[in-house]
Structures are given as structure tokens and as C-alpha cells.
PDB file of N, CA, C, O and CB in Angstrom:
ATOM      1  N   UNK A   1       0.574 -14.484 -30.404  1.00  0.00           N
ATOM      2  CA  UNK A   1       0.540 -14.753 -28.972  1.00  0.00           C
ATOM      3  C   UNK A   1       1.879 -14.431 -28.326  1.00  0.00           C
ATOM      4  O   UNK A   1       1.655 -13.888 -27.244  1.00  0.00           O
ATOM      5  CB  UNK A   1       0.167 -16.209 -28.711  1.00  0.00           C
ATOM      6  N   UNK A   2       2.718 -14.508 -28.476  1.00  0.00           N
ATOM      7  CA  UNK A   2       4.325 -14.323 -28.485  1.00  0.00           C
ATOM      8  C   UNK A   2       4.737 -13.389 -28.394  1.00  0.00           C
ATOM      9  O   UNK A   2       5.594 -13.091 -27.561  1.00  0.00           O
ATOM     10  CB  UNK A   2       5.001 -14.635 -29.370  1.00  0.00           C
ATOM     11  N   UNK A   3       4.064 -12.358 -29.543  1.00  0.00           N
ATOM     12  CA  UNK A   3       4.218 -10.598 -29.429  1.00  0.00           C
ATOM     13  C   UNK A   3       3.318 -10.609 -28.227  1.00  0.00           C
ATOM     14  O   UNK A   3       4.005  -9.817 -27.583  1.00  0.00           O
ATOM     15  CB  UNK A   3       3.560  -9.424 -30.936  1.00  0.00           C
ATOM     16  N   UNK A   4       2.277 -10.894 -27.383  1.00  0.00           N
ATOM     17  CA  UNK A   4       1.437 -10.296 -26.606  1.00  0.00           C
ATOM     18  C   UNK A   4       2.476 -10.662 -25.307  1.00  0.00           C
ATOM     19  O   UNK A   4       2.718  -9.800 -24.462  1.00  0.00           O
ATOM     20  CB  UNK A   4      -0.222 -10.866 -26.685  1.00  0.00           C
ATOM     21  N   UNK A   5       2.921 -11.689 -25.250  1.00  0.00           N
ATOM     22  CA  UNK A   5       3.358 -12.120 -24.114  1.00  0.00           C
ATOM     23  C   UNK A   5       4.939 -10.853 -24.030  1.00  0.00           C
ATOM     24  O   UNK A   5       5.361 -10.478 -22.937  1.00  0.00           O
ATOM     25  CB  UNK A   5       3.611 -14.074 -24.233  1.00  0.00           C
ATOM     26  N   UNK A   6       5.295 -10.594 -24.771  1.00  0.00           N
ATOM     27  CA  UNK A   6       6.923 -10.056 -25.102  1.00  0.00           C
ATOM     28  C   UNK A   6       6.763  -8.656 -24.388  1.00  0.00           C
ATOM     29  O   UNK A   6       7.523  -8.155 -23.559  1.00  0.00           O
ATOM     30  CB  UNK A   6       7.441  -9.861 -27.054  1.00  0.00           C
ATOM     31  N   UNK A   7       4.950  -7.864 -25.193  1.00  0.00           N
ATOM     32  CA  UNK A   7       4.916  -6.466 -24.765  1.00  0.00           C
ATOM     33  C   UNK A   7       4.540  -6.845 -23.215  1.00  0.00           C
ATOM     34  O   UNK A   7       5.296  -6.113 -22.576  1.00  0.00           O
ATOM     35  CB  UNK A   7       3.742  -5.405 -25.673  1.00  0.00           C
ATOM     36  N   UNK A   8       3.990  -7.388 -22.544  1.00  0.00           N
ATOM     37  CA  UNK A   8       3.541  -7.644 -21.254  1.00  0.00           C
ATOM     38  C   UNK A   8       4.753  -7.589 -20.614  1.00  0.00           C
ATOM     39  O   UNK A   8       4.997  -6.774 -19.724  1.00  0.00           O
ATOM     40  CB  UNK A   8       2.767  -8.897 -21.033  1.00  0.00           C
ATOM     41  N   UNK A   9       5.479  -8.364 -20.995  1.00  0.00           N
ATOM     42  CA  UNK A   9       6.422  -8.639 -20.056  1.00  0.00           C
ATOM     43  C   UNK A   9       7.619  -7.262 -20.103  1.00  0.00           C
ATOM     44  O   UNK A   9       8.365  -7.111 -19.136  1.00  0.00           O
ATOM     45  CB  UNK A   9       7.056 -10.220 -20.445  1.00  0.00           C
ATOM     46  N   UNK A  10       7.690  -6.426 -21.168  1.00  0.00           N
ATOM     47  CA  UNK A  10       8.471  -4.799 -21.774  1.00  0.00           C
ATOM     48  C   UNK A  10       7.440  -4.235 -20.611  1.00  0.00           C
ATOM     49  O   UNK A  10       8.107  -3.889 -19.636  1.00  0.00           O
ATOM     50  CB  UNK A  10       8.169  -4.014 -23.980  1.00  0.00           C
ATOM     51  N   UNK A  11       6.126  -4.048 -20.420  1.00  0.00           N
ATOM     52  CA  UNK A  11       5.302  -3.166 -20.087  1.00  0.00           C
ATOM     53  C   UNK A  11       5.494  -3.016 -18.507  1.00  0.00           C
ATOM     54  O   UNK A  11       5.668  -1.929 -17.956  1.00  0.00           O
ATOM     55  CB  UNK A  11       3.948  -3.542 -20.580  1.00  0.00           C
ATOM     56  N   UNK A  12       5.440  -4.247 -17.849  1.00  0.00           N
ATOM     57  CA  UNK A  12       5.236  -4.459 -16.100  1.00  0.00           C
ATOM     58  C   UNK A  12       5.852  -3.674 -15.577  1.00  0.00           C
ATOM     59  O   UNK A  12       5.303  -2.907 -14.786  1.00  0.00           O
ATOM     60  CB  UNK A  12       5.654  -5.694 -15.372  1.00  0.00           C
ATOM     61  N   UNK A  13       7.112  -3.605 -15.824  1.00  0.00           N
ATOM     62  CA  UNK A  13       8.054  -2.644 -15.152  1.00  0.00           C
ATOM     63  C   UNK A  13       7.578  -1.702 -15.563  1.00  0.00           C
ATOM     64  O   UNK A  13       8.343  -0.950 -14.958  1.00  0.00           O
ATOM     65  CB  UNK A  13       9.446  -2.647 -15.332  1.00  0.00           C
ATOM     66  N   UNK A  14       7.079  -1.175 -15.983  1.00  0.00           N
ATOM     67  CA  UNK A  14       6.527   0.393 -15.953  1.00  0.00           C
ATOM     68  C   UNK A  14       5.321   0.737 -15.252  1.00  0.00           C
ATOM     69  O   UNK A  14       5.317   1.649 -14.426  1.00  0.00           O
ATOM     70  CB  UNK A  14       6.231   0.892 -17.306  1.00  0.00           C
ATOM     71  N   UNK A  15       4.141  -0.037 -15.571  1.00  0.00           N
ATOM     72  CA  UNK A  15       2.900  -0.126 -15.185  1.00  0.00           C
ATOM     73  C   UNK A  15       3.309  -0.791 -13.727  1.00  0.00           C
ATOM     74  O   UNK A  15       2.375  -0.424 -13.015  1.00  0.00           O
ATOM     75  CB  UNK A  15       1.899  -0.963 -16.257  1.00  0.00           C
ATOM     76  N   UNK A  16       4.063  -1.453 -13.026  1.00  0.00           N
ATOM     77  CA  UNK A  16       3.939  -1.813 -11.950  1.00  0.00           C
ATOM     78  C   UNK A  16       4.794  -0.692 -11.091  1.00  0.00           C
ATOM     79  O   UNK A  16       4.819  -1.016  -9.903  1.00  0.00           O
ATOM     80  CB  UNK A  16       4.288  -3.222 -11.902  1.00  0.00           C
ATOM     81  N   UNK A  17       5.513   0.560 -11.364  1.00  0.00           N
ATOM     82  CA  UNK A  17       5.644   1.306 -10.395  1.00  0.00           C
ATOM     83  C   UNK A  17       5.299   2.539 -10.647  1.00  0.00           C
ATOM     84  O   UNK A  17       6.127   3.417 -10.402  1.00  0.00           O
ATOM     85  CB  UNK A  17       6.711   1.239  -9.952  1.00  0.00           C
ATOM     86  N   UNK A  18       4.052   2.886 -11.173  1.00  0.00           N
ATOM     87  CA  UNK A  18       2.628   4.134 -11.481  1.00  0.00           C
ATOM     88  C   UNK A  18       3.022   4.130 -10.041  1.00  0.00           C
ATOM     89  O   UNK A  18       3.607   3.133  -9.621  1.00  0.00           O
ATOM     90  CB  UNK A  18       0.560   3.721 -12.152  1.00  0.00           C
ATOM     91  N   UNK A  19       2.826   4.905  -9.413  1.00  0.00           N
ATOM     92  CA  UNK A  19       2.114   5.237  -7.607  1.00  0.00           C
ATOM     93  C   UNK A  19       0.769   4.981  -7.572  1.00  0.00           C
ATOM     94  O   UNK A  19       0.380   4.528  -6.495  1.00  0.00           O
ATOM     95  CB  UNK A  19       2.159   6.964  -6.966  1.00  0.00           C
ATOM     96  N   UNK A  20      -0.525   5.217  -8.900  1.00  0.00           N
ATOM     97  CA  UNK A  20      -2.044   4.335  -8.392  1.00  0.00           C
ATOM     98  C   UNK A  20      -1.900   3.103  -7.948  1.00  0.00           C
ATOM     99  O   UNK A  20      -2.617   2.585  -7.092  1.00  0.00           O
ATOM    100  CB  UNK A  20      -3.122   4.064  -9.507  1.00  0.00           C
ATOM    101  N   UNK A  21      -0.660   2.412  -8.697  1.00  0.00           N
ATOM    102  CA  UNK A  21      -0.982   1.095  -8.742  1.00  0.00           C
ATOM    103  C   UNK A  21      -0.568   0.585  -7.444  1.00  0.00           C
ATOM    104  O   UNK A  21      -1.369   0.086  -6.653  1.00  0.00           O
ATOM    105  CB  UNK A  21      -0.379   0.391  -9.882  1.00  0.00           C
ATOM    106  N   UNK A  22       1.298   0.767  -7.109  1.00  0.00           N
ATOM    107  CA  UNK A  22       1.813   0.022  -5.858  1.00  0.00           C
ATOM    108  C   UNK A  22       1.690   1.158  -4.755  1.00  0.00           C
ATOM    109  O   UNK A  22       2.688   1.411  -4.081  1.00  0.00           O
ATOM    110  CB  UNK A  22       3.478  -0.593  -6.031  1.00  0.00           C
ATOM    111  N   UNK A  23       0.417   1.905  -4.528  1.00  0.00           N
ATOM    112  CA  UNK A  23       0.572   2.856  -3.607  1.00  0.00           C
ATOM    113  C   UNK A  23      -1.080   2.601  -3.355  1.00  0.00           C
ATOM    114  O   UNK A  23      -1.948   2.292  -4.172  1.00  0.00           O
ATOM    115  CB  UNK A  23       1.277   4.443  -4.112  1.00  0.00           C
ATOM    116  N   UNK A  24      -1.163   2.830  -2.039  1.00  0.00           N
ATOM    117  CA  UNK A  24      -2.609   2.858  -1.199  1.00  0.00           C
ATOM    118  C   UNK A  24      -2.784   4.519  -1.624  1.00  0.00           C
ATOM    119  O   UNK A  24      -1.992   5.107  -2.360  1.00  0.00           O
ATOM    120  CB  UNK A  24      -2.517   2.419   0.904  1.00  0.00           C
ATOM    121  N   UNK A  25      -4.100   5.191  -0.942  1.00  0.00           N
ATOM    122  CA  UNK A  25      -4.223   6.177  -1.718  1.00  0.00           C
ATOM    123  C   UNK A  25      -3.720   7.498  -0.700  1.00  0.00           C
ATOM    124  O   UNK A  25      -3.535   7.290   0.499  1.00  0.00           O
ATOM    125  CB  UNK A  25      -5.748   6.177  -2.326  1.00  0.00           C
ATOM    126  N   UNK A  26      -3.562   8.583  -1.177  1.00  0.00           N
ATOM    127  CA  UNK A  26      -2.599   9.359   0.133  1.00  0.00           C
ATOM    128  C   UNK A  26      -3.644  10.083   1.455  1.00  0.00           C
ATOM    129  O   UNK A  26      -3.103  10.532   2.466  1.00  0.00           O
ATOM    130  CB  UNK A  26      -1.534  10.948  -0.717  1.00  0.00           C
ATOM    131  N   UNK A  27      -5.135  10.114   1.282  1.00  0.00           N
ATOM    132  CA  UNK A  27      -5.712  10.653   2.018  1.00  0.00           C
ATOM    133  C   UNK A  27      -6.235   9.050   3.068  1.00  0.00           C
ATOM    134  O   UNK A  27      -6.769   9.116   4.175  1.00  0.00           O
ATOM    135  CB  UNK A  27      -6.774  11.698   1.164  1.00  0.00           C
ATOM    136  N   UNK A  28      -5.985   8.110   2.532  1.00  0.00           N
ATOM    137  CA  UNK A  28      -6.174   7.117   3.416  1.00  0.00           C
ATOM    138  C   UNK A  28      -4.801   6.630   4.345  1.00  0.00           C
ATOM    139  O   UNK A  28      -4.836   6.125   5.467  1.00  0.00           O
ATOM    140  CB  UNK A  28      -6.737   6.006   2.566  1.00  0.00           C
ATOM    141  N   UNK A  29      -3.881   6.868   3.720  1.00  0.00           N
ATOM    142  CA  UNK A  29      -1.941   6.903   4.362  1.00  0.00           C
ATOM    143  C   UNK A  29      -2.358   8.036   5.794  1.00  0.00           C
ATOM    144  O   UNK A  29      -2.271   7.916   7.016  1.00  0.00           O
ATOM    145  CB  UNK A  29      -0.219   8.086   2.663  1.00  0.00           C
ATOM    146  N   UNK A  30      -2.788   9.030   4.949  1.00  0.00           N
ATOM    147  CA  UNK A  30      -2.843  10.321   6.040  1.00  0.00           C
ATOM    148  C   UNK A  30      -3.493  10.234   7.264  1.00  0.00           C
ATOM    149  O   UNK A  30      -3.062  10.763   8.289  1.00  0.00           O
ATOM    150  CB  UNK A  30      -3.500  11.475   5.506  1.00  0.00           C
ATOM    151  N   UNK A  31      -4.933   9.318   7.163  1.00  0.00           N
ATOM    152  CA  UNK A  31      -5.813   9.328   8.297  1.00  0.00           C
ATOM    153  C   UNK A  31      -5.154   8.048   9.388  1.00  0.00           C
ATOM    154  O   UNK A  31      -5.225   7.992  10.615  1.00  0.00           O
ATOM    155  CB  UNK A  31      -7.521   9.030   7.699  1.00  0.00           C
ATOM    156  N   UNK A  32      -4.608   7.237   8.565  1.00  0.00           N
ATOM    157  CA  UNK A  32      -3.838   6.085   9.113  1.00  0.00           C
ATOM    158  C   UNK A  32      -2.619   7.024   9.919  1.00  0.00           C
ATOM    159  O   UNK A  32      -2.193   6.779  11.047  1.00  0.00           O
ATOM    160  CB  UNK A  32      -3.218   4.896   7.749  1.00  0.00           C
ATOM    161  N   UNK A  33      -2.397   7.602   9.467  1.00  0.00           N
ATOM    162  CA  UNK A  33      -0.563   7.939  10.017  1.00  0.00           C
ATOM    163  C   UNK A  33      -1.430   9.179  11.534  1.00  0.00           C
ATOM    164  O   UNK A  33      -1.056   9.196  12.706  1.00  0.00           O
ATOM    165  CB  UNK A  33       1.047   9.360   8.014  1.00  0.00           C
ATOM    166  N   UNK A  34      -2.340   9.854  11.055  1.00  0.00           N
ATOM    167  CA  UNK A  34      -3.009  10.844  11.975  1.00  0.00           C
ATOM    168  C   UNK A  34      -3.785   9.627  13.139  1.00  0.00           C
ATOM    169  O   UNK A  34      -4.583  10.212  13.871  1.00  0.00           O
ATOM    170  CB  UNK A  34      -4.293  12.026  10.947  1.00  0.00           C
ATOM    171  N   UNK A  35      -3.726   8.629  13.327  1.00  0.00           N
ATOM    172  CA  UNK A  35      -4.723   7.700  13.669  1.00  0.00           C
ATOM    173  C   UNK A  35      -3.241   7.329  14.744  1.00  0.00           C
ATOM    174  O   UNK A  35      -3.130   7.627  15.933  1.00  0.00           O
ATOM    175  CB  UNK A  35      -5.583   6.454  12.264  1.00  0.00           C
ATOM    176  N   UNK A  36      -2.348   6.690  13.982  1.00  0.00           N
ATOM    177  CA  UNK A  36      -1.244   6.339  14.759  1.00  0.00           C
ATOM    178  C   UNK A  36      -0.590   7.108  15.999  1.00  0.00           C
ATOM    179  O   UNK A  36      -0.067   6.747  17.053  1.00  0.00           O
ATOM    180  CB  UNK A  36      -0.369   6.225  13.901  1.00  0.00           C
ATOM    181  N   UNK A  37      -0.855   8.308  15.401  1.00  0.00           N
ATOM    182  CA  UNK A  37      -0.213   9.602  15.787  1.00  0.00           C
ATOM    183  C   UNK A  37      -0.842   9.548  17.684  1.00  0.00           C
ATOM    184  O   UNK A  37      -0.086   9.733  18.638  1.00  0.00           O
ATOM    185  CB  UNK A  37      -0.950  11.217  14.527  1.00  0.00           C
ATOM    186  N   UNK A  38      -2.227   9.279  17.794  1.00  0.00           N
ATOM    187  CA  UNK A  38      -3.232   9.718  18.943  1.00  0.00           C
ATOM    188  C   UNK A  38      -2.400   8.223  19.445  1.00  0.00           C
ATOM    189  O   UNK A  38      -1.334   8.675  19.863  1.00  0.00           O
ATOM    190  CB  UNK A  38      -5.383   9.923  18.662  1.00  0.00           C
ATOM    191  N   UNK A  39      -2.333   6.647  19.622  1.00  0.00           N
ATOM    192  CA  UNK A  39      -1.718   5.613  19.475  1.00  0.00           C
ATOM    193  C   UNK A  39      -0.438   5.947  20.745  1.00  0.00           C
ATOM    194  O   UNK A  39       0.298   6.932  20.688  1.00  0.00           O
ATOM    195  CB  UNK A  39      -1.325   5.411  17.814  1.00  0.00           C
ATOM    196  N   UNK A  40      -0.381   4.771  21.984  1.00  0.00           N
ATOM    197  CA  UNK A  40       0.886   4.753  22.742  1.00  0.00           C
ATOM    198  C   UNK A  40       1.358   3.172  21.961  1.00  0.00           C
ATOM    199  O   UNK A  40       0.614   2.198  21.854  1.00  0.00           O
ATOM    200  CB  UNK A  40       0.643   4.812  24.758  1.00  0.00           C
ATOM    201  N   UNK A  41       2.896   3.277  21.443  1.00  0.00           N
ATOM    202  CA  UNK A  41       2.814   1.455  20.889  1.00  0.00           C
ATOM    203  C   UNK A  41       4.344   1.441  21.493  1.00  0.00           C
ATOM    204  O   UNK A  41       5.317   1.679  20.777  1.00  0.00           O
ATOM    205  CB  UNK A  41       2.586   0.893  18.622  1.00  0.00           C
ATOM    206  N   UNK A  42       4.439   1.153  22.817  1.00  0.00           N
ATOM    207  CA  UNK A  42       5.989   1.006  23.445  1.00  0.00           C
ATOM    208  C   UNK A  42       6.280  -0.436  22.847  1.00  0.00           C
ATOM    209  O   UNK A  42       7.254  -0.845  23.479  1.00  0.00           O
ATOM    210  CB  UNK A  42       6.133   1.057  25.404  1.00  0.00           C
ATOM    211  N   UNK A  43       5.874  -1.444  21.883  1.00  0.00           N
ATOM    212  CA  UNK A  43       6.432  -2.549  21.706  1.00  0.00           C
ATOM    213  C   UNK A  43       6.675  -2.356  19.954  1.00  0.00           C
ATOM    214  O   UNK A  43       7.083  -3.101  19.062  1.00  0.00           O
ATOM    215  CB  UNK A  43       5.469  -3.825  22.333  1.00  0.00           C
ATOM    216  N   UNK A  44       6.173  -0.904  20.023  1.00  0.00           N
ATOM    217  CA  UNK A  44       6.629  -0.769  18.130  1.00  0.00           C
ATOM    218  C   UNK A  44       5.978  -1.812  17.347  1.00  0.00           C
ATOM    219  O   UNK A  44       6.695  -2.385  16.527  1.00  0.00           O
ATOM    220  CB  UNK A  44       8.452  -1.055  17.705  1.00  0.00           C
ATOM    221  N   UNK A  45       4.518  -2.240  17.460  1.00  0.00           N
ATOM    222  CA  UNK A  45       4.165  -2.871  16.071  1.00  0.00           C
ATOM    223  C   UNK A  45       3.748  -2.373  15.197  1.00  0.00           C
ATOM    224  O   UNK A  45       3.404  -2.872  14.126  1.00  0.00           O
ATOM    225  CB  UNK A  45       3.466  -3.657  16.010  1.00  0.00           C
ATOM    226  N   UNK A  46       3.709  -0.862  15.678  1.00  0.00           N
ATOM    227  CA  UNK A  46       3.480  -0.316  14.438  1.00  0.00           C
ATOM    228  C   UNK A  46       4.461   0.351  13.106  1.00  0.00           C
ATOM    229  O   UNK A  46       4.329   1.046  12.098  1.00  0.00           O
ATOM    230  CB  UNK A  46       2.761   0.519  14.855  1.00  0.00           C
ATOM    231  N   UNK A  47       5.505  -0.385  13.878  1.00  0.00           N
ATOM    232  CA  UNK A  47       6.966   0.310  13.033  1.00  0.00           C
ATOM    233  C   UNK A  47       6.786   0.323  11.496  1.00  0.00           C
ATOM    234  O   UNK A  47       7.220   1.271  10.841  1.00  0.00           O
ATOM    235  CB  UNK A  47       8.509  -0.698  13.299  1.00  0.00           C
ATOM    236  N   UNK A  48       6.135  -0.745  10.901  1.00  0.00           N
ATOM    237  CA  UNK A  48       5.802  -0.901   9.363  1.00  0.00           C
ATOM    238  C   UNK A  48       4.815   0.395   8.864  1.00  0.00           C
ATOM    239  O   UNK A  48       4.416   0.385   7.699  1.00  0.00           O
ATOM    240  CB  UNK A  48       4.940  -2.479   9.100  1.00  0.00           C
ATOM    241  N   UNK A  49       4.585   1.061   9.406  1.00  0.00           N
ATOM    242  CA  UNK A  49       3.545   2.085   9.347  1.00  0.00           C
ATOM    243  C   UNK A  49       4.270   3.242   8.676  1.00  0.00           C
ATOM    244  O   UNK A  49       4.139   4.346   9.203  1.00  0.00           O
ATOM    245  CB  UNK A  49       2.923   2.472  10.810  1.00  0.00           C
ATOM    246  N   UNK A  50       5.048   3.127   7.537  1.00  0.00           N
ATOM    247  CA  UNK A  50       6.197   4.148   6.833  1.00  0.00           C
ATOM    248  C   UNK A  50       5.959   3.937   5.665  1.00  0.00           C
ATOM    249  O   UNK A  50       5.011   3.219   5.347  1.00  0.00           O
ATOM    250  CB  UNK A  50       7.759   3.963   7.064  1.00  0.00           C
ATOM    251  N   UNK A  51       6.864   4.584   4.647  1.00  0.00           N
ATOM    252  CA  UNK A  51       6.664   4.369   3.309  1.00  0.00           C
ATOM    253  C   UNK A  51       5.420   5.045   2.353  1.00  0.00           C
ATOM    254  O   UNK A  51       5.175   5.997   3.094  1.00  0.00           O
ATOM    255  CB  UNK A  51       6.577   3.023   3.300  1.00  0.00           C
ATOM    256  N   UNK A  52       4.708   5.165   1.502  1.00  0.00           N
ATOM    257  CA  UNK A  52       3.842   5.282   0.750  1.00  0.00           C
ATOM    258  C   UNK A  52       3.104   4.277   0.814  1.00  0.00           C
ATOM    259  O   UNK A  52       1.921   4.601   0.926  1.00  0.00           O
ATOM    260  CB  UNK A  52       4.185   5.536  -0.269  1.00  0.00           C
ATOM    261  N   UNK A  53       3.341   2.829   0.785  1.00  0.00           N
ATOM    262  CA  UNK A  53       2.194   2.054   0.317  1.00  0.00           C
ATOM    263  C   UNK A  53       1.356   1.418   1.732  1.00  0.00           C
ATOM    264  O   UNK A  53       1.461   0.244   2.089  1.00  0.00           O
ATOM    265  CB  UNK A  53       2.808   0.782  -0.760  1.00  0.00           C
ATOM    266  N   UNK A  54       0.580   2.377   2.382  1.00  0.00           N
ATOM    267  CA  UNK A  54      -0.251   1.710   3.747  1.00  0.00           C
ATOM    268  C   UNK A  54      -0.379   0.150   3.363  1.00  0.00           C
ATOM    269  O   UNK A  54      -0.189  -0.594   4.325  1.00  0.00           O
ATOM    270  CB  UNK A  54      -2.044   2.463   4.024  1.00  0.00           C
ATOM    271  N   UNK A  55      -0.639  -0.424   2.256  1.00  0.00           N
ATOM    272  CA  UNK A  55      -1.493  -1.579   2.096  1.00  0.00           C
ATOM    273  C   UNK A  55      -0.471  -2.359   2.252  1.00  0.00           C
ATOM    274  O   UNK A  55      -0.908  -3.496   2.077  1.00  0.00           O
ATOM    275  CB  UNK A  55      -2.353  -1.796   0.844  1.00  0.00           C
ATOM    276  N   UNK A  56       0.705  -2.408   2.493  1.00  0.00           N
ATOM    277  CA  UNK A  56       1.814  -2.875   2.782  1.00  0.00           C
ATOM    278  C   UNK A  56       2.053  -2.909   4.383  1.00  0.00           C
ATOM    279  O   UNK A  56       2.940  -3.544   4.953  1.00  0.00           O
ATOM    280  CB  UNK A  56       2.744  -2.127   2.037  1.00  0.00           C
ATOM    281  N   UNK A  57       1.190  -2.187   4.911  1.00  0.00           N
ATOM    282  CA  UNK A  57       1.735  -1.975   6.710  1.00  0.00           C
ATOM    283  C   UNK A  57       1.626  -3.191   7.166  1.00  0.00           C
ATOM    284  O   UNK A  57       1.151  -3.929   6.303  1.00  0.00           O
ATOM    285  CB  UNK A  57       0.773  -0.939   7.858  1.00  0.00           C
ATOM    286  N   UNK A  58       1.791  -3.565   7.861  1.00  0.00           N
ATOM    287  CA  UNK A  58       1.806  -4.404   8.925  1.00  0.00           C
ATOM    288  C   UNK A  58       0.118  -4.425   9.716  1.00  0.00           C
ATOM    289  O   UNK A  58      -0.274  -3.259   9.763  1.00  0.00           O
ATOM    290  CB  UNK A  58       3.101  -3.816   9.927  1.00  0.00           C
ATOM    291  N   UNK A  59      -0.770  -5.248  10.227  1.00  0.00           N
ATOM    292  CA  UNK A  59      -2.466  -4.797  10.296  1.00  0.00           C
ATOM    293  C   UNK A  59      -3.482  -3.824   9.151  1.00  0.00           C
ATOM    294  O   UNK A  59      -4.575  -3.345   9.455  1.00  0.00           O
ATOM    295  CB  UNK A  59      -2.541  -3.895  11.648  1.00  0.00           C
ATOM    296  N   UNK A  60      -2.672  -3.664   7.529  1.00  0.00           N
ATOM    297  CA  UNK A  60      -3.576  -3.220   7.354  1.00  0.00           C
ATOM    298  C   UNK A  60      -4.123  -3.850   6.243  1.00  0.00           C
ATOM    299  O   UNK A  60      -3.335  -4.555   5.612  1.00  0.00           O
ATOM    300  CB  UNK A  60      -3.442  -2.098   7.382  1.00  0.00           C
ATOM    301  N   UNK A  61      -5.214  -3.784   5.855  1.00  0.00           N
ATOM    302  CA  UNK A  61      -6.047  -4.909   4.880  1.00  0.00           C
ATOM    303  C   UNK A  61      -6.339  -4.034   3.744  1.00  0.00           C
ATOM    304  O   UNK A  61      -7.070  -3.060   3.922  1.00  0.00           O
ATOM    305  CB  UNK A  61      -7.604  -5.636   5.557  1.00  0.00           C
ATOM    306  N   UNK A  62      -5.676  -4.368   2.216  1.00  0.00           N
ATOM    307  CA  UNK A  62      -6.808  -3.500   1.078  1.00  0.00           C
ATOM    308  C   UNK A  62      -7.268  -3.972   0.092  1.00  0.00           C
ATOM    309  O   UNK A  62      -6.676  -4.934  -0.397  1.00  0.00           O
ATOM    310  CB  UNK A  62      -6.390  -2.407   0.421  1.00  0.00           C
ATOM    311  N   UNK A  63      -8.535  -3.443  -0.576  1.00  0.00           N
ATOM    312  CA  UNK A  63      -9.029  -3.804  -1.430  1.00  0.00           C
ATOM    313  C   UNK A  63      -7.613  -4.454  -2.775  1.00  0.00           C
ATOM    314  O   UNK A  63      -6.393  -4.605  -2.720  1.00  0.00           O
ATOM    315  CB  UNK A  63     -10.036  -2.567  -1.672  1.00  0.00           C
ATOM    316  N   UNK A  64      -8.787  -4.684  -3.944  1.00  0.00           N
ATOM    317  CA  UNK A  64      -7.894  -4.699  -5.061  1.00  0.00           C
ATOM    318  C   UNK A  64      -7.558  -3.683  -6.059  1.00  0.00           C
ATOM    319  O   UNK A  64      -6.902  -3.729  -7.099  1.00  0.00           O
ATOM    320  CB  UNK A  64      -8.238  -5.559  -5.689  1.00  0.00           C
ATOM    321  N   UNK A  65      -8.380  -2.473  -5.271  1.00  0.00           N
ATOM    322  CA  UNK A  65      -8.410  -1.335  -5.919  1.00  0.00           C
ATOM    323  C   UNK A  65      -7.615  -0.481  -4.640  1.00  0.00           C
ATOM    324  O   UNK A  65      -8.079   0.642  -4.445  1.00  0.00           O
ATOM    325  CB  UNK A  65     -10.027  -0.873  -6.435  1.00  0.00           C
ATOM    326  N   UNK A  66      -6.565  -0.859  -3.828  1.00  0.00           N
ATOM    327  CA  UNK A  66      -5.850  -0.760  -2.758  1.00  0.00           C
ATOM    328  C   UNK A  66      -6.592   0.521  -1.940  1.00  0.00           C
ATOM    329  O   UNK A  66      -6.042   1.600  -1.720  1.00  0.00           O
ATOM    330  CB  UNK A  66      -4.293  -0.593  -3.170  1.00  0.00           C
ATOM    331  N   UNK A  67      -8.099   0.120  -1.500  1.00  0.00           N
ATOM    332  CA  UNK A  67      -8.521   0.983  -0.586  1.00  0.00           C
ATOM    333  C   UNK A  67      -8.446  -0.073   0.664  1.00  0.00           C
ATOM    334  O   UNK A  67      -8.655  -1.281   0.771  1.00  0.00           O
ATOM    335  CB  UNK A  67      -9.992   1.696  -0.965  1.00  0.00           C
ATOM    336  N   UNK A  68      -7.997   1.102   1.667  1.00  0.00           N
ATOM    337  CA  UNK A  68      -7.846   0.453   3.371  1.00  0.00           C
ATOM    338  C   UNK A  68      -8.893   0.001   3.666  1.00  0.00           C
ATOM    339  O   UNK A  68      -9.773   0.841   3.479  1.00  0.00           O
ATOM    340  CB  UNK A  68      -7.530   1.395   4.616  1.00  0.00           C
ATOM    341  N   UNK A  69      -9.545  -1.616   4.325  1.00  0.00           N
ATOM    342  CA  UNK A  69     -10.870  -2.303   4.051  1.00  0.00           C
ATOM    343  C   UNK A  69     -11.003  -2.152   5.475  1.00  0.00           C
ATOM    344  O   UNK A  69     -12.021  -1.710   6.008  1.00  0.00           O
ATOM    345  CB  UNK A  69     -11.004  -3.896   3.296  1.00  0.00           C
ATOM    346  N   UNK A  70      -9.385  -2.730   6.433  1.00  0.00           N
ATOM    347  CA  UNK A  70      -9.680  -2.916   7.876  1.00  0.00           C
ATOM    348  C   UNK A  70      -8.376  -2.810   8.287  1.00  0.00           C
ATOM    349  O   UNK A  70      -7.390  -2.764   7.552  1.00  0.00           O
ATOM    350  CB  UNK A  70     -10.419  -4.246   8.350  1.00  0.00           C
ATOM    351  N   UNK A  71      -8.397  -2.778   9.333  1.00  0.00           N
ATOM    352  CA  UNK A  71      -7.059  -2.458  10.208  1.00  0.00           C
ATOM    353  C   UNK A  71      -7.564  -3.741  11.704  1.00  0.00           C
ATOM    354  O   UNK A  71      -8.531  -3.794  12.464  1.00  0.00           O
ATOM    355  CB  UNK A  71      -6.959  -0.157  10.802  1.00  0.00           C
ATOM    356  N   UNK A  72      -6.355  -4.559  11.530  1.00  0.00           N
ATOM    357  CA  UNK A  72      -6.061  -5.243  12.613  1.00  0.00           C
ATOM    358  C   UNK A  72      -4.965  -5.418  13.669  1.00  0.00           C
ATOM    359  O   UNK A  72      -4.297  -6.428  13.890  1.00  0.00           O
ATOM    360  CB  UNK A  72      -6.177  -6.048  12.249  1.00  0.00           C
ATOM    361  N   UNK A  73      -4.928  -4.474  14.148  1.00  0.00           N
ATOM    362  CA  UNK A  73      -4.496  -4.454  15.373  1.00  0.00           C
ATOM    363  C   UNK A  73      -4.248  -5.461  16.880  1.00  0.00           C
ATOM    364  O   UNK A  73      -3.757  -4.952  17.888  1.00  0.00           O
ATOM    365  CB  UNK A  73      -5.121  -3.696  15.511  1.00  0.00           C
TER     366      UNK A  73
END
């Protein structure tokens, strides 16, 4: 049990920065960022709207398989 817990804990850091894993997927980033694009936001809430990981933005909602579910605005 000890060895299982030891490799888990060697492993995360690797397996936790794959891009499947901490990244939304790039054709859903794209339609989001093309979506923003049409968008007037003079109070900037959409400033979080950067980076690779959409599921991280600011209004946006994702699965656990980090697909974009909803956008709240």
C-alpha cells in the first residue's frame, strides 16, 4: 500500500501537466475566443478569457472530461 501511495504521489506531477488533462480542448478555446471576438465588454469581464485552459475562464463551466457544458455570462 505504501509503494502505491509513493508512485502516485512520483506520478502527479507528470500526469497533472499532459495538456488533455489541465487543458479544455483547443477547438472549443477557439470557438470561445471567436465568440468573444463578435462581444463589446468595456468593463473587461472577460479578461480571464486567455491562457490554454478555457475551463479555467471566468463564466465558463466544464465537464470532467473538461468539455465547455455552459457559459455564464
Amino acid at each position: 500500500m505504501n509503494l502505491l501511495i509513493h508512485v502516485s504521489l512520483l506520478l502527479f506531477p507528470l500526469i497533472s501537466n499532459l495538456p488533455f488533462i489541465t487543458c479544455c480542448y483547443d477547438q472549443e478555446r477557439a470557438a470561445l475566443l471567436s465568440f468573444k471576438s463578435h462581444l463589446t465588454d468595456p468593463s473587461n469581464r472577460l479578461s480571464s478569457w486567455q491562457g490554454q485552459n478555457c475551463c479555467t475562464w471566468h463564466g465558463i463551466n466544464c465537464s470532467e472530461s473538461l468539455h465547455v457544458t455552459a457559459i455564464d455570462l
